[in-house]
C-alpha positions, 0 to 999 in steps of 0.5 A: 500500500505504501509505494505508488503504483500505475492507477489506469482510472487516474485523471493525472498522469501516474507516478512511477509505476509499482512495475518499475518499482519492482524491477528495480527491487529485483535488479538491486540497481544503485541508481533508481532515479526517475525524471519527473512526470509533469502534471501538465503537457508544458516542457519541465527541464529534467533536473540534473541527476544528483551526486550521491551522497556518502552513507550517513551510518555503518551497516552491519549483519546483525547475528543472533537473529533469525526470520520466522514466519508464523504457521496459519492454515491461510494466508492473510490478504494484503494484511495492513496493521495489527492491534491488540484487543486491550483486553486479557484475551492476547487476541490481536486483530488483523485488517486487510486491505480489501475488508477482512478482519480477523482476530488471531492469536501470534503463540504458534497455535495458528488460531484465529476467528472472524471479527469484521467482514468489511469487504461489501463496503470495499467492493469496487475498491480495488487500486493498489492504495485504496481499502483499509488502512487501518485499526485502533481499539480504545484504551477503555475498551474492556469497558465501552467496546469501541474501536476505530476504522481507517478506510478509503471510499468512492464515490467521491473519493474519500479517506473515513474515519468511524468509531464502531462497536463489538460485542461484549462477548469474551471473543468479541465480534464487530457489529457493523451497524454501530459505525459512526462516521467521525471525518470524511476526508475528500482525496483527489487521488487513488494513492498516497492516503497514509491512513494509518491510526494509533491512540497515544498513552494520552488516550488521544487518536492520532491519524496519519494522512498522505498528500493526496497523490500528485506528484511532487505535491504540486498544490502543497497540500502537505504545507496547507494549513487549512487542509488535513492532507500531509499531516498528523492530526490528533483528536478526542474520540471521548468530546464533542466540539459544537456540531462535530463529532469529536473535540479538540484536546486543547494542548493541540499544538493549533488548537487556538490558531485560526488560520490552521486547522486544529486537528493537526498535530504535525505537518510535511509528510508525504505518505506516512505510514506506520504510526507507533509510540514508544512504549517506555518514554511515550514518543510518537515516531513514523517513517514517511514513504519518498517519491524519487531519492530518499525514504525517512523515519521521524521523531514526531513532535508538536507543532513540527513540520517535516518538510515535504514538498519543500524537501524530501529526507534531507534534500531540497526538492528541485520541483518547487523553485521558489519555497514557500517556507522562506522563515519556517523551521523545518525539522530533520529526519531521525534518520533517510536512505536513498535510492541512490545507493539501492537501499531500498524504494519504499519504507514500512515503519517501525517500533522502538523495541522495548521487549523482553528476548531480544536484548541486543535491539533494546532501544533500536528503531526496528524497519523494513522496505517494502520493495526490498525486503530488507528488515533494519534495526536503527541504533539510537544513542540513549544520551543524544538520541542520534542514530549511531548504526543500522543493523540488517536483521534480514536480507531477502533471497530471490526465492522468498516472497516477502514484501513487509507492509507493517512492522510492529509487535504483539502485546509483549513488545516483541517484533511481528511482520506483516507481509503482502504475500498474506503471511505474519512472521517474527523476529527471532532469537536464533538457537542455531 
């Protein structure tokens, strides 16, 4: 769901076809740069290929650590997220793209049931982004049984966002005609929609928008402060603010501003994708899928903008001349790779590992690619909190069928996969 992918129905012309991506993860060549598509049929100069630059950090095998895949009599279809049922169950859902949900249990029993059955709402749905994005239970919800849907419609084009209700069963069940509808969310394109949500340890609902799919971002909707696009947002599932459906925590970082919507809690993102908080200092990160060069993972703060489309990883964009950021701080990246040395072509957030039988990735930043396969362990110095290594933990073979589209962790902290194929696998210690 994270990289951009040929769209026929598409209105503009498509970004880098999902082909294209793919060869170039199978080819492993150094230098995946793509000239600019314009939106219009008015000549573009083509920007002079960049000078690659030296690598920021050592890479090293990291030993001891082995990928596992979890035995289920079924595969998974496009599976998107993983939460927890925060209840004693150790059940965990999984939502699919294309409207499957299923709880399952990750203790090597391979059991799982159905929990929501989405897939009449997302018929006709079927472009490479579009579908479910994600799924978020309530802190309480052993008490108010509600969780929360991430998904895109048609007709027109929307991302929404609804609150549903299961039952109070001890194997808890969706029950679909609960569903209220807290934003709708226009979206020009079929691609780019981020989509991923997560409650904060403030009981808050953060959801993460993509820039509405155009190319180099072209009417800066990700630096517009009076749309959602590009951008983290932050609400109160628990109030209501006059006719809406939901309030704004008044600590929201422009909550009193009028000139900025007060939903957003952090702006400058392309396509983010895989919100997580880090379960001992209760930091928000989220990696940020690139367009041409470079692929990111952010430490999200209040307030602070992230720079897309005036800049893509650490780089000034070439597409936009004249920024309109001329007096705008813009915060860096915890840590980018690019294309430009063939490391990868599309990145999957992410956990800060905090469990318990891995005790070499304490503290480390755990990441994937989608398009490559490989799986990341980012060393963060605890003093600084720069990164100081990254760690492979898993290279992809030709043979095996592993395109990760979520990196996250049961309800003990330990890291779990998901992969395109259909499949859940574990990160490992290795007994060999």
């Amino acid at each position: 769901m994270q990289s951009e992918a040929p769209t026929p129905m598409k209105i503009f012309l498509p970004s880098r076809p999902l082909l294209s991506a793919l060869m170039v993860a199978a080819l492993g060549t150094h230098s995946p740069i793509h000239s600019a598509i314009p939106e219009t049929g008015a000549p573009q100069p083509v920007p002079a290929v960049p000078e690659i630059p030296p690598q920021e950090l050592p890479e090293e095998q990291m030993p001891g650590i082995v990928l596992r895949k979890l035995a289920f009599d079924r595969e998974f279809d496009s599976p998107v997220m993983l939460a927890p049922l925060p209840d004693d169950s150790g059940e965990q859902v999984i939502a699919m793209q294309r409207g499957e949900f299923c709880a399952v249990r990750l203790d090597g029993s391979g059991q799982w049931r159905p929990f929501l059955d989405f897939r009449e709402k997302m018929k006709g749905i079927v472009l490479f982004e579009e579908g479910v994005h994600g799924i978020a239970f309530h802190p309480q919800f052993a008490k108010n049984r509600l969780f929360y849907l991430s998904y895109s419609q048609n007709n027109p084009r929307r991302t929404v966002i609804s609150e549903m209700r299961a039952s109070k069963d001890s194997t808890p069940d969706a029950l679909p005609e609960t569903e209220r509808v807290l934003l709708e969310i226009p979206q020009p394109l079929a691609d780019h929609w981020g989509g991923h949500i997560a409650f904060g340890p403030d009981g808050f609902l953060y959801i993460a928008l993509g820039d509405g799919g155009l190319r180099n971002d072209p009417y800066r909707l990700a630096q517009n402060p009076w749309v959602l696009h590009g951008k983290i947002l932050r609400i109160d599932v628990n109030g209501r603010a006059g006719k809406l459906p939901y309030a704004i925590p008044e600590n929201n970082p422009f909550a009193k501003e009028q000139t900025v919507r007060p939903e957003i809690f952090a702006l400058g993102f392309r396509n983010p994708w895989g919100l997580s908080f880090d379960a001992r200092s209760g930091q928000l990160w989220c990696a940020d899928v690139g367009q041409d060069l470079w692929e990111e993972i952010n430490r999200v703060e209040a307030g602070a903008n992230y720079g897309w489309s005036e800049r893509e990883g650490p780089a000034k964009t070439p597409f936009h001349a004249h920024g309109d950021l001329p007096a705008t701080a813009l915060t860096d990246p915890v840590h980018a790779y690019t294309r430009m040395r063939g490391e990868g072509i599309c990145i999957v957030g992410g956990l800060l590992y905090r469990g318990q039988k891995l005790p070499q990735l304490d503290g480390a930043f755990v990441f994937a690619d989608w398009g490559y396969g490989t799986v990341w362990a980012l060393g963060i110095d605890p003093a600084s909190g720069l990164p100081v290594r990254r760690s492979v933990l898993y290279r992809k073979d030709s043979e095996h069928k592993f395109n990760p589209t979520l990196v996250t962790s049961d309800v003990d902290g330990e890291p779990v996969l998901l992969s395109q194929d259909g499949a859940l696998y574990r990160l490992e210690k290795d007994d060999e």
